[in-house]
C-alpha positions as CSV (number, residue, x, y, z in Angstrom):
1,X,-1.3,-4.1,-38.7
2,X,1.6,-2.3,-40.7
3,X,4.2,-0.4,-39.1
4,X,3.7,2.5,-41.4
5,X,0.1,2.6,-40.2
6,X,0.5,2.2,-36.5
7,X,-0.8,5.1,-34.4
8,X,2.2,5.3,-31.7
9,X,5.8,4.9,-32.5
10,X,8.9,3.7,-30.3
11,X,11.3,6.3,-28.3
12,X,14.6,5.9,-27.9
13,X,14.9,8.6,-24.8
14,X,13.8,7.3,-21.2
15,X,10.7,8.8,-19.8
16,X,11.3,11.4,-17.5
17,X,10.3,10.5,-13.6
18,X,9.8,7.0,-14.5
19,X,11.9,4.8,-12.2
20,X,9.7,1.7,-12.8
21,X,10.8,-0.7,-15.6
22,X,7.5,-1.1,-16.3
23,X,6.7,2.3,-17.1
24,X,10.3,3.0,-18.7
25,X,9.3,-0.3,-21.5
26,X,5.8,1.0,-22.0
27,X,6.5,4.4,-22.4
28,X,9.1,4.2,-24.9
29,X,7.3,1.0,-27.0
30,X,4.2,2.8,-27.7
31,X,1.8,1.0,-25.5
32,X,0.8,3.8,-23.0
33,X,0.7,7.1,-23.1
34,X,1.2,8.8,-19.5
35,X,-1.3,11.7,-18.6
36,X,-0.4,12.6,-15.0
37,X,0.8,10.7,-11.6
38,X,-0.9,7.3,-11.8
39,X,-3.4,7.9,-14.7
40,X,-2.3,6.1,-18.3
41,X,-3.7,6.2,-21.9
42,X,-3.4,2.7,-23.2
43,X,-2.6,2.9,-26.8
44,X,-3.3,0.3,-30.0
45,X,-0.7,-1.9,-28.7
46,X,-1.3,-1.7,-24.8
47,X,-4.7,-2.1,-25.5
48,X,-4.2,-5.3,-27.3
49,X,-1.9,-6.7,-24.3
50,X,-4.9,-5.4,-22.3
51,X,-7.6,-7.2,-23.7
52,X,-6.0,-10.4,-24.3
53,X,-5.2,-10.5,-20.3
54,X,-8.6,-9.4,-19.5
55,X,-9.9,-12.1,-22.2
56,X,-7.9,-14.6,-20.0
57,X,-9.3,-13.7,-17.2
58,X,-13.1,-13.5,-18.5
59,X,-12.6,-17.4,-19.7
60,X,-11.1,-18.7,-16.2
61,X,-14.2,-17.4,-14.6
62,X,-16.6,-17.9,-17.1
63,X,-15.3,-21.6,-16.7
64,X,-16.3,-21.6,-13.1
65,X,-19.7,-20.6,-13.3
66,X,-19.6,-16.3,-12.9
67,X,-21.4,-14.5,-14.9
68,X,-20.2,-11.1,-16.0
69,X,-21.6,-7.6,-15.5
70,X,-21.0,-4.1,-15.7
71,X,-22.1,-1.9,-13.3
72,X,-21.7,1.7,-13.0
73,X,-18.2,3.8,-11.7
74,X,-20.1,6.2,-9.5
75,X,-21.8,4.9,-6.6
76,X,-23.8,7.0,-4.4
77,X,-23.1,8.4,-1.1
78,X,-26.2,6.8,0.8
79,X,-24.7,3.3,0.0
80,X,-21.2,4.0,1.4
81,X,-22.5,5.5,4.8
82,X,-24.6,2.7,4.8
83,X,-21.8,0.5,4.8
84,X,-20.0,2.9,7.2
85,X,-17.3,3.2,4.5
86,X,-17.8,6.7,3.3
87,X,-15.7,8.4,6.0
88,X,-13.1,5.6,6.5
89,X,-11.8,4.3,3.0
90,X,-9.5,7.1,2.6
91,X,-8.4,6.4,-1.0
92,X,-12.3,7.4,-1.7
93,X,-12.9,9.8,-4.5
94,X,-15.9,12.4,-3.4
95,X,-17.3,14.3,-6.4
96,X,-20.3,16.6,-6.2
97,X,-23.3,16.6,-8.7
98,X,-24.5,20.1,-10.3
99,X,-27.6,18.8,-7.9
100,X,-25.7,18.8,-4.9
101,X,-25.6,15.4,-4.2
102,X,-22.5,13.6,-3.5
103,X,-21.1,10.6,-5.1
104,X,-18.2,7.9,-5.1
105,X,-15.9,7.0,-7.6
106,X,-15.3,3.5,-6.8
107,X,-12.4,2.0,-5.7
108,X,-14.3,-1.4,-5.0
109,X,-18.1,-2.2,-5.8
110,X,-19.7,-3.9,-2.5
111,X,-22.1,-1.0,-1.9
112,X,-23.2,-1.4,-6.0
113,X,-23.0,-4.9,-5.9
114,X,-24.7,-6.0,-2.7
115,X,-28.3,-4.2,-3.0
116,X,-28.5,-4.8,-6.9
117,X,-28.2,-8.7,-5.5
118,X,-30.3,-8.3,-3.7
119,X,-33.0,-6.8,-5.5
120,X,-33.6,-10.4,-7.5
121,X,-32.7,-13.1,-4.6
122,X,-35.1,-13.9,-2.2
123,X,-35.2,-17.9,-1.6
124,X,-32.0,-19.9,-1.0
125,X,-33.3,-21.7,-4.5
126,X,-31.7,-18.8,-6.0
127,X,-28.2,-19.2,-4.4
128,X,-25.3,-19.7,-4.8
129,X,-23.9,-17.8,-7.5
130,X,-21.0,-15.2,-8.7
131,X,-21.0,-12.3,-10.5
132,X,-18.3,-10.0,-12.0
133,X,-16.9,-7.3,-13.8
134,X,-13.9,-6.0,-16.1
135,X,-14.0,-2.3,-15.0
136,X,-11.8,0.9,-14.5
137,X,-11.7,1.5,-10.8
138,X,-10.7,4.7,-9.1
139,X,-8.1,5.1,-5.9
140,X,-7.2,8.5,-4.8
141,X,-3.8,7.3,-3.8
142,X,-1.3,9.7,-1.4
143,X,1.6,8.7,-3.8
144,X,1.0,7.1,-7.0
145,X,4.3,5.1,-8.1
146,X,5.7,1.9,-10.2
147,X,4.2,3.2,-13.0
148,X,1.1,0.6,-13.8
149,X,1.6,-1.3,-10.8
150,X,0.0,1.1,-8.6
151,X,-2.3,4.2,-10.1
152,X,-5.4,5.9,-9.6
153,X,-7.0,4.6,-12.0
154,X,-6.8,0.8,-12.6
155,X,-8.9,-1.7,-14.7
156,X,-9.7,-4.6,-12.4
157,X,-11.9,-7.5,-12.7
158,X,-13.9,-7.8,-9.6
159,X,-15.7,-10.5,-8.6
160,X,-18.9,-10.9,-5.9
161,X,-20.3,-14.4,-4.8
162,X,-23.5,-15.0,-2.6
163,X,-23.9,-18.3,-0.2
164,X,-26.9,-19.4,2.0
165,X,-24.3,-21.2,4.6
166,X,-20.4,-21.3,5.4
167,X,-20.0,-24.9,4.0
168,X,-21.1,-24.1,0.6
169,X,-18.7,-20.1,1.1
170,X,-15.7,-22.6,2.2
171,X,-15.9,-24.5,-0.8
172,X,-16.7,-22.0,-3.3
173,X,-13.2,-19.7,-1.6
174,X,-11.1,-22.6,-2.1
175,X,-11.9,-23.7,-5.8
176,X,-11.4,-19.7,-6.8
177,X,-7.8,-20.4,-5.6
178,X,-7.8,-22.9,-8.8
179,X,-9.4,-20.7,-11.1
180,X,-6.8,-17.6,-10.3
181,X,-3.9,-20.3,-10.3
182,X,-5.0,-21.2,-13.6
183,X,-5.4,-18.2,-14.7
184,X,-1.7,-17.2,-13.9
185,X,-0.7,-20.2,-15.0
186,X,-1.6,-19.2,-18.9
187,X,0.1,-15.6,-18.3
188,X,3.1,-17.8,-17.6
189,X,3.7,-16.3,-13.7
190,X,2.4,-19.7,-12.4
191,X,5.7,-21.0,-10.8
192,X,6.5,-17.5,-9.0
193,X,2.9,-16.6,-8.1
194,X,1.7,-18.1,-4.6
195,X,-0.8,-17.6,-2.2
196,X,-0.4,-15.4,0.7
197,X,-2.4,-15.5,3.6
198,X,-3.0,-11.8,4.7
199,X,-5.1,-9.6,7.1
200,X,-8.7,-10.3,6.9
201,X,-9.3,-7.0,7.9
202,X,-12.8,-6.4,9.9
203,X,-14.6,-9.6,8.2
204,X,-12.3,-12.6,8.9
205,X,-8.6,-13.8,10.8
206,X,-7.2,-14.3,7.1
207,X,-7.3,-13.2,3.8
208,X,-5.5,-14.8,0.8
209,X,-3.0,-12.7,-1.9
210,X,-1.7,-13.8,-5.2
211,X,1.9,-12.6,-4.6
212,X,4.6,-12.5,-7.9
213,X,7.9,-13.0,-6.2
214,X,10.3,-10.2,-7.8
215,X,12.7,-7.8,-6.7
216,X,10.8,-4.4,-7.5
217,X,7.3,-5.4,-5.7
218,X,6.4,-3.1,-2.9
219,X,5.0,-6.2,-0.4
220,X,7.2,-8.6,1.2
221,X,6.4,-12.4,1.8
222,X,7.4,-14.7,4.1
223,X,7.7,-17.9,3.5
224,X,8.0,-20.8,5.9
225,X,9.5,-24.2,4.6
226,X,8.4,-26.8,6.8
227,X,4.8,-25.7,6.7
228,X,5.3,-24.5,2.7
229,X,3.0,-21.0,3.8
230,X,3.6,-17.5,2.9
231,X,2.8,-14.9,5.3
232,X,2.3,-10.9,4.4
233,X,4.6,-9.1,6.0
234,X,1.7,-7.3,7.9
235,X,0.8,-10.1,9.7
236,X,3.4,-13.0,9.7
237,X,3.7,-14.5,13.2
238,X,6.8,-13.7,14.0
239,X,9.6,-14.5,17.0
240,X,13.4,-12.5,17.1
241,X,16.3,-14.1,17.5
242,X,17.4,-14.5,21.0
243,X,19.8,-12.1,22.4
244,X,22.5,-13.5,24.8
245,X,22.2,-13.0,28.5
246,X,24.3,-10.5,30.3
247,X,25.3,-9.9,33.7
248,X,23.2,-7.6,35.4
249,X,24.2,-4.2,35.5
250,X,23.4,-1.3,37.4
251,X,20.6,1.1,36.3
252,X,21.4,4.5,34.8
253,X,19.9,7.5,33.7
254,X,21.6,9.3,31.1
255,X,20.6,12.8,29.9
256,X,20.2,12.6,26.0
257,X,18.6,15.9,24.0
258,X,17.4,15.2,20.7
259,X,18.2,12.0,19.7
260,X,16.4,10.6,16.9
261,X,16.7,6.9,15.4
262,X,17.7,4.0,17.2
263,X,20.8,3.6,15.8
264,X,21.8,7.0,17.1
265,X,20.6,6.1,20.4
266,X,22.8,2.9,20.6
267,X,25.3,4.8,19.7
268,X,25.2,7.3,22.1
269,X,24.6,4.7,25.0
270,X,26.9,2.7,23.8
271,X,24.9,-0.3,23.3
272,X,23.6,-2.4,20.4
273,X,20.8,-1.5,18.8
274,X,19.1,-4.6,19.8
275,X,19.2,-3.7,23.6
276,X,17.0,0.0,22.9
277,X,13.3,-0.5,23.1
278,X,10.5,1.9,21.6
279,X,7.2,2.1,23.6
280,X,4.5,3.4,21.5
281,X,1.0,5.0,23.4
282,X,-2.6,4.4,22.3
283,X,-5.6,4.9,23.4
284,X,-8.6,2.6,23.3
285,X,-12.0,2.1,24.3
286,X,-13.1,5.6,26.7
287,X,-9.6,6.5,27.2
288,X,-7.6,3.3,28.5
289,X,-4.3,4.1,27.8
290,X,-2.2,1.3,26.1
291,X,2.2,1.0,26.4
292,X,3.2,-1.1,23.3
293,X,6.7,-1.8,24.2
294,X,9.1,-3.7,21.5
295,X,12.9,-4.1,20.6
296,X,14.2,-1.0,19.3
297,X,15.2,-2.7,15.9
298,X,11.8,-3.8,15.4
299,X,8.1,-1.8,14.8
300,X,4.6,-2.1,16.1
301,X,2.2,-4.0,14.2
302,X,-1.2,-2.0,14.8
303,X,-2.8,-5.3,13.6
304,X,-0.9,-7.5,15.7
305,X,-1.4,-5.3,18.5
306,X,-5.5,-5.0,18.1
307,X,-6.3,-8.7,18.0
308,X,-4.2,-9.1,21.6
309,X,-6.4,-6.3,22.8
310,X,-9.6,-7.2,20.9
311,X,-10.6,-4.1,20.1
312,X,-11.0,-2.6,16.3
313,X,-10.6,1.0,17.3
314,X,-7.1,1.8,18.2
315,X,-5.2,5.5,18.1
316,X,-1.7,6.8,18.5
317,X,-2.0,8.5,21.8
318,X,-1.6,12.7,21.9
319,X,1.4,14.5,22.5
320,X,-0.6,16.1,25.8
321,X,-2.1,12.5,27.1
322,X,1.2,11.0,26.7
323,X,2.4,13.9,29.2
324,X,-0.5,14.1,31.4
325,X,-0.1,10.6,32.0
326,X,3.3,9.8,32.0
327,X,4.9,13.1,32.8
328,X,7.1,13.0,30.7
329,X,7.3,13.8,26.8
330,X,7.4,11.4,24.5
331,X,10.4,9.9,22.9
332,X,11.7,9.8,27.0
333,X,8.1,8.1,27.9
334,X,9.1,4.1,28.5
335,X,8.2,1.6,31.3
336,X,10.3,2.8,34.1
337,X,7.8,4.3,37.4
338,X,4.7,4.0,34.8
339,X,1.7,4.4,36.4
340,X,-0.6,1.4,36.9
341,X,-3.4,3.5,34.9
342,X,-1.3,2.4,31.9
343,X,-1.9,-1.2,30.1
344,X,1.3,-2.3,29.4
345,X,2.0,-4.9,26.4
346,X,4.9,-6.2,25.7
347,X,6.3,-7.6,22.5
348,X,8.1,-11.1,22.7
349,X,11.5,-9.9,21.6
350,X,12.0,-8.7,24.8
351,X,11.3,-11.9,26.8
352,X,15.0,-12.9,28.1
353,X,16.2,-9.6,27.8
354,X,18.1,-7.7,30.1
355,X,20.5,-4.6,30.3
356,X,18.1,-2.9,28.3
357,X,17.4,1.1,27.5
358,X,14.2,2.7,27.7
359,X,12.5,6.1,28.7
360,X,12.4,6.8,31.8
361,X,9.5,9.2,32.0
362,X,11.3,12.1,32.8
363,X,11.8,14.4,29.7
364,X,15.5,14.2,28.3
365,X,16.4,10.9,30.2
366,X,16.6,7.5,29.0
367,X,17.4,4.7,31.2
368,X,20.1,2.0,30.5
369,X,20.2,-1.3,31.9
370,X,17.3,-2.1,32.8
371,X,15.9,-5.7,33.8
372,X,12.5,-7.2,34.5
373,X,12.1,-8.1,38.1
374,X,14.5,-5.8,39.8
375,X,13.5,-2.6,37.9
376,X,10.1,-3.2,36.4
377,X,7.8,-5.9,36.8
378,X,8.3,-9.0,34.7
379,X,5.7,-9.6,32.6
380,X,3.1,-12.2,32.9
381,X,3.0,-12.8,29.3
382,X,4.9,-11.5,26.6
383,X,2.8,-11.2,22.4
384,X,4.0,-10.6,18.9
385,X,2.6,-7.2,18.1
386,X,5.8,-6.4,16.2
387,X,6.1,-6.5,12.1
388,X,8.1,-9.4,10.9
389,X,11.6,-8.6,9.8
390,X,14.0,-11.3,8.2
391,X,16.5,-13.1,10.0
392,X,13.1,-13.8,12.2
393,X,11.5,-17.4,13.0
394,X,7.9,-18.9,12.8
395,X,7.6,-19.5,16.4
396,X,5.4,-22.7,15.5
397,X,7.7,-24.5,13.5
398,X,11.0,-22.6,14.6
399,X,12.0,-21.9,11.1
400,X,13.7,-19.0,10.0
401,X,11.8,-17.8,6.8
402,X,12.3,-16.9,3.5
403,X,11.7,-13.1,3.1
404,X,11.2,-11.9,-0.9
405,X,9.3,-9.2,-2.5
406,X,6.9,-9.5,-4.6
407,X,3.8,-7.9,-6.7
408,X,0.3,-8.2,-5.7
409,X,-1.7,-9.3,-8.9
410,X,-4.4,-11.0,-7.2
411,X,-6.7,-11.1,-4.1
412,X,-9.9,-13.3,-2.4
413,X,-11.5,-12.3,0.5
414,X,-14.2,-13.7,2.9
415,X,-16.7,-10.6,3.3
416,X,-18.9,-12.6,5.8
417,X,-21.7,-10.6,6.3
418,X,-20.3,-7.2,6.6
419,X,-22.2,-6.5,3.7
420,X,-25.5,-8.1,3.7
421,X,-26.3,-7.1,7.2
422,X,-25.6,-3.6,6.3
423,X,-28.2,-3.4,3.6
424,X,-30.5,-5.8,5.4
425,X,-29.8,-9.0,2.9
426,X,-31.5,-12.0,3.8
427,X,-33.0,-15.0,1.9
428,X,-36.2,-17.2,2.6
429,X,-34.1,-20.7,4.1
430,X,-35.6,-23.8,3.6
431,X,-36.9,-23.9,6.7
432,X,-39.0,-21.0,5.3
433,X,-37.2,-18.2,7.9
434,X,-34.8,-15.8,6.9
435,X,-31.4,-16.8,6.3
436,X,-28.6,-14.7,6.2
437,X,-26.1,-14.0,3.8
438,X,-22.4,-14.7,3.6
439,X,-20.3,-13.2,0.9
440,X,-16.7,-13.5,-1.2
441,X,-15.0,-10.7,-3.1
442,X,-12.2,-11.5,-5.5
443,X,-10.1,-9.1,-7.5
444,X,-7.2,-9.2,-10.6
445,X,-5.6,-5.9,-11.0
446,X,-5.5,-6.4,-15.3
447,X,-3.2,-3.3,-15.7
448,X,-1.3,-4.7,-12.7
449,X,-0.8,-7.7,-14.6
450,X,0.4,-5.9,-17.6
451,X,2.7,-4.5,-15.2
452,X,3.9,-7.0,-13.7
453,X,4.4,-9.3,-17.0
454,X,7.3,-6.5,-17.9
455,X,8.9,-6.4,-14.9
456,X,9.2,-10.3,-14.8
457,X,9.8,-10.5,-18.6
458,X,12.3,-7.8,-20.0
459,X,15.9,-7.7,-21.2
460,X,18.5,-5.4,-21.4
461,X,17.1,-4.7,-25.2
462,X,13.2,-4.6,-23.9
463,X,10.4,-6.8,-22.9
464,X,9.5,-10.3,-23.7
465,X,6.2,-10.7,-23.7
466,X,4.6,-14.1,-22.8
467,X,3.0,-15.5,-26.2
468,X,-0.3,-15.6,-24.7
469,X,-0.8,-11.7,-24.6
470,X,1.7,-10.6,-26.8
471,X,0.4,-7.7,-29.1
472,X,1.3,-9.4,-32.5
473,X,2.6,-13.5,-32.6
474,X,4.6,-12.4,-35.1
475,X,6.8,-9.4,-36.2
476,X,7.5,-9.4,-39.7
477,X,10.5,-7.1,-41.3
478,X,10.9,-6.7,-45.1
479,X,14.7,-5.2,-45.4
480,X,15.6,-4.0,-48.8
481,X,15.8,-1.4,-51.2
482,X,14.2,-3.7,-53.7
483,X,10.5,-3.5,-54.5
484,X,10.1,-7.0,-55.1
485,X,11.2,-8.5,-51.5
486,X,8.0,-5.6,-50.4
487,X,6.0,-7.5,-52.6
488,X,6.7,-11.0,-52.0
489,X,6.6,-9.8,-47.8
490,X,3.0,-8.5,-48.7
491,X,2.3,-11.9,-49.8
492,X,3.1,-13.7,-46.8
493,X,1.8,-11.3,-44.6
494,X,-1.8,-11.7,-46.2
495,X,-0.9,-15.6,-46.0
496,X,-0.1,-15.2,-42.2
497,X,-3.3,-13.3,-41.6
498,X,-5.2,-15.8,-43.4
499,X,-4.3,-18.8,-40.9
500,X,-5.5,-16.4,-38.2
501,X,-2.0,-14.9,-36.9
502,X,-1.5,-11.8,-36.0
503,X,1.2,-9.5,-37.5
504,X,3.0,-6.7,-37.0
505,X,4.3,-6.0,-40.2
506,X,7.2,-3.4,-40.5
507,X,6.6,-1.9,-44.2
508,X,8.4,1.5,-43.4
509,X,10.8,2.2,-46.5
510,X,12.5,5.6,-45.4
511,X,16.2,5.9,-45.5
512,X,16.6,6.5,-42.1
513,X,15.0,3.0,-41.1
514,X,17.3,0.8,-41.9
515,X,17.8,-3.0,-40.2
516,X,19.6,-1.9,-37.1
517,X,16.0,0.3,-36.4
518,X,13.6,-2.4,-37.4
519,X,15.4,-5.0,-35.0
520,X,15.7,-2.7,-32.0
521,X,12.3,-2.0,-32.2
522,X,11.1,-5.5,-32.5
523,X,13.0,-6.0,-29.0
524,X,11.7,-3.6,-27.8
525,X,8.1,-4.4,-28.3
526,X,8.8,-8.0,-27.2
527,X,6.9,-9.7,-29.9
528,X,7.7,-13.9,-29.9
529,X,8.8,-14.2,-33.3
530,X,11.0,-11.9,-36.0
531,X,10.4,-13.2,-39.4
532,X,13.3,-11.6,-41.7
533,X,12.0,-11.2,-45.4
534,X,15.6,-9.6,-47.7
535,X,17.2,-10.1,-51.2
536,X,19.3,-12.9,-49.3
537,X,16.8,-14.8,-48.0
538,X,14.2,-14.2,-51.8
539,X,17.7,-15.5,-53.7
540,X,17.5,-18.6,-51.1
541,X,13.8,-19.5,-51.0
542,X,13.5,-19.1,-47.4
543,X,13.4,-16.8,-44.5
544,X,15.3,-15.9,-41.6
545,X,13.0,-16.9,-38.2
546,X,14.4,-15.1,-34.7
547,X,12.9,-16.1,-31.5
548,X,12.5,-13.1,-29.3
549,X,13.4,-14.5,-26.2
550,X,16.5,-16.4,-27.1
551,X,17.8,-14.7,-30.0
552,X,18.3,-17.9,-31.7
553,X,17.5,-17.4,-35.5
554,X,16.8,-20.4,-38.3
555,X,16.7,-20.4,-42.2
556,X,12.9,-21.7,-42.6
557,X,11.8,-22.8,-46.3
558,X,8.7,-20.4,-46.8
559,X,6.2,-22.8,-48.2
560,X,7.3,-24.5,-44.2
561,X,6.7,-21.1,-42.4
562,X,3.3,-21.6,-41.4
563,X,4.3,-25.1,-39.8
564,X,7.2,-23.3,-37.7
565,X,4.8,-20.3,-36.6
């Protein structure tokens, strides 16, 4: 490509509501073009990033047996109330046909996938096997943000595999770890990418996450080092530091209008933070009322908190219930005189505690100093239903974690048979009776990736792209007013194509581009290589060779040039 040809061209001014390096680099180099909150054009250059990640991607897998296909955006509604997804996934785009009928733009392809399986495998001859896609995907997200590293709408590869038993599922979910280490491997994020266990959701105890450790990503990991796991935040066992034990004190309830936080609460009390607790009601199954009570530092895990009570369906009790029940409003609804109606759960952080606040389930009056045993009951058993925080332990190993951010590019997930069941999916065993089928999903966000490549690779001066899916290997600069250092740079550049390189090469010839231009926008595009082509270096017989990412730059011989590229 020449520069004078090249559809886009660099900005100098930063995007406006762009607060995402990401976006900020991409923006201003030419390689997308923004259309509203979440939704990008990818241009010449971003496309070429785009395809060579995808192309990456599409070799990894092809490696391990998927095959790839490419199935349609819009699903229809019938499939997703089948799955009993259509009213829960609330990210779910819901477009009506001139027919009447309604549709799903999909964020994930299960309901697509699943019946057009199994529409062609009937005998477990025919399993196992994987099948994938490279494919826009659609997420009606509340809040779009991070520029390319979270929008509603994505390209993703998506993959599906099928298995006739839980051996042969096991085996196949742990060698897709390889294949996505690989894969990150090659886009150079191998050494900061690692794998997360996460929720499972409704089909297992555990998910697994590719998570890039960096300081803008959204999730945060924690990591224990005797056991060398990461945890997501969402559901890393956790245990708080122990408070020290005080005398007891007597009980006392203070009047206290309008306070909101915790730490306006402490400091109206006038204790630590660490000694207010926050009881949060739900209700369950026909109306059982549930007390989640944890330290007042810390927050409820709603996942924690529905595998201690077994239950899937869990909501945030009503203003009115909370009253009826308690008498008392909430925000001054706690564990003091609770009535027995109420299951109360109790989060470990408060095991040892004493002298502690808490509603006292009369409106306006909280309740300091409060111990188990003389005020309340104590406990039987304390859980972790809180969401880890750091300066927390593993309370297996007793290790204090690591806690970083970090980017989700990647995810694998055992689907069970959440799926198959829903759409009636069996195959003929050998045995000759029906078998049922387990299934794996596994996704790679490809624009995420783009995304996440420029947060982890970028200078002060722009990005730094890894030579794998740079746009161009090389960027080539002819700077002179001389018309025989264009010519002699129009000879290389054919030579460079010729040995299969790619090349960007900067032709442009107006005034007003001068060195200082061409350079800047080299750094800014991030391609590996600068090769410097002026009457200095004709007079010399060489050229000047810059590497992007060091700024180191060599006098090369030109007939050696192809050697050094």
């Amino acid at each position: 490509m020449k520069y004078s040809q090249l559809f886009t061209k660099t900005q100098r001014e930063l995007p406006a509501q762009e607060d995402a390096k990401n976006a900020e680099l991409l923006l201003r180099g030419g390689f997308i073009r923004k259309e509203l909150a979440g939704v990008y054009s990818y241009l010449p250059l971003g496309l070429r990033v785009l395809r060579k990640i995808s192309q990456i991607v599409r070799e990894e897998m092809d490696q391990a047996g998927c095959q790839e296909v490419l199935m349609p955006a819009i699903a229809k509604k019938e499939s997703w109330e089948q799955t009993g997804r259509w009213e829960t996934v609330d990210v779910l785009y819901k477009l009506e046909m001139a027919n009447g009928k309604h549709v799903a733009l999909s964020p994930t392809h299960e309901e697509v996938v699943t019946p057009m399986a199994q529409s062609f495998s009937r005998s477990y001859k025919d399993f196992p096997y994987c099948i994938y896609q490279i494919q826009n995907k659609f997420r009606n997200e509340p809040r779009a943000k991070s520029g390319i590293l979270r929008g509603r709408e994505f390209l993703m590869k998506d993959a599906y595999s099928f298995h006739t038993s839980q051996e042969d599922f096991d085996a196949y979910y742990e060698n897709m770890k390889d294949v996505y280490k690989k894969v990150y491997d090659r886009l150079g994020l191998g050494d900061i990418t690692h794998i997360v266990a996460a929720s499972g959701g409704d089909f297992s105890q555990y998910s697994h996450e590719f998570q890039t450790l960096n300081e803008v990503g959204e999730d945060k990991v924690f990591y224990d080092t005797k056991q060398n796991i990461y945890y997501n935040q969402e559901i890393a066992p956790s245990q708080a530091p122990a408070l020290e034990s005080q005398e007891p004190l007597p009980s006392e309830d203070v009047k206290g209008e309008n306070i909101i936080g915790v730490q306006a609460l402490s400091e109206f009390l006038g204790i630590p933070e660490e000694r207010t607790t926050k009881t949060l009601f739900y209700e369950m199954n026909e109306g059982v009322m549930i007390a989640a009570v944890i330290r007042g530092t810390y927050d409820v895990n709603e996942i924690k908190l529905k595998e201690v009570l077994g239950c899937k369906n869990l909501k945030l009790a009503d203003k009115a219930l909370v009253k009826k029940i308690t008498g008392s409003e909430i925000g001054y609804a706690g564990l003091v005189n609770l009535p027995d109606s109420v299951r109360v759960v109790i989060d470990d952080s408060m095991q040892g505690v004493n002298n502690f606040e808490c509603g006292s389930n009369k409106t306006h009056y909280h309740t300091k100093n409060v111990n188990f045993g003389r005020d309340i009951p104590e406990p039987d058993q304390f859980y972790d239903i809180k969401t880890a925080q750091k300066g927390d332990l593993n309370p297996e190993t007793g290790e204090v974690y690591q806690v970083s951010n970090a980017i989700e590019v990647g995810n694998i997930f055992p689907l069970s048979k959440k799926f198959s069941e829903a759409f009636g999916f069996k195959a003929t065993g050998e045995d000759g009776k029906p078998t049922p089928i387990l299934m794996g999903c596994y996704g790679i966000g490809i624009s995420r990736l783009m995304g996440t490549l420029v947060e982890v690779f970028h200078d002060d001066k722009g990005i730094l792209w890894p030579k794998s899916v740079a746009p161009f290997q090389v960027y080539l600069a002819a700077i002179s007013k001389n018309d025989a250092v264009y010519t002699e740079a129009e000879k290389l550049y054919k030579e460079l194509q010729d040995a299969g390189i790619e090349v960007l090469y900067d032709d442009r010839r107006e005034k007003k581009v001068g060195p200082g231009q061409k350079f800047s926008d080299h750094e800014l595009l991030g391609i590996p290589v600068r090769i410097v082509m002026s009457e200095k270096t004709e007079e010399k017989g060489i050229v000047e060779l810059v590497n992007r990412e060091t700024g180191e730059a060599q006098e090369i011989q030109k007939s050696d040039i192809l050697k050094h590229v």
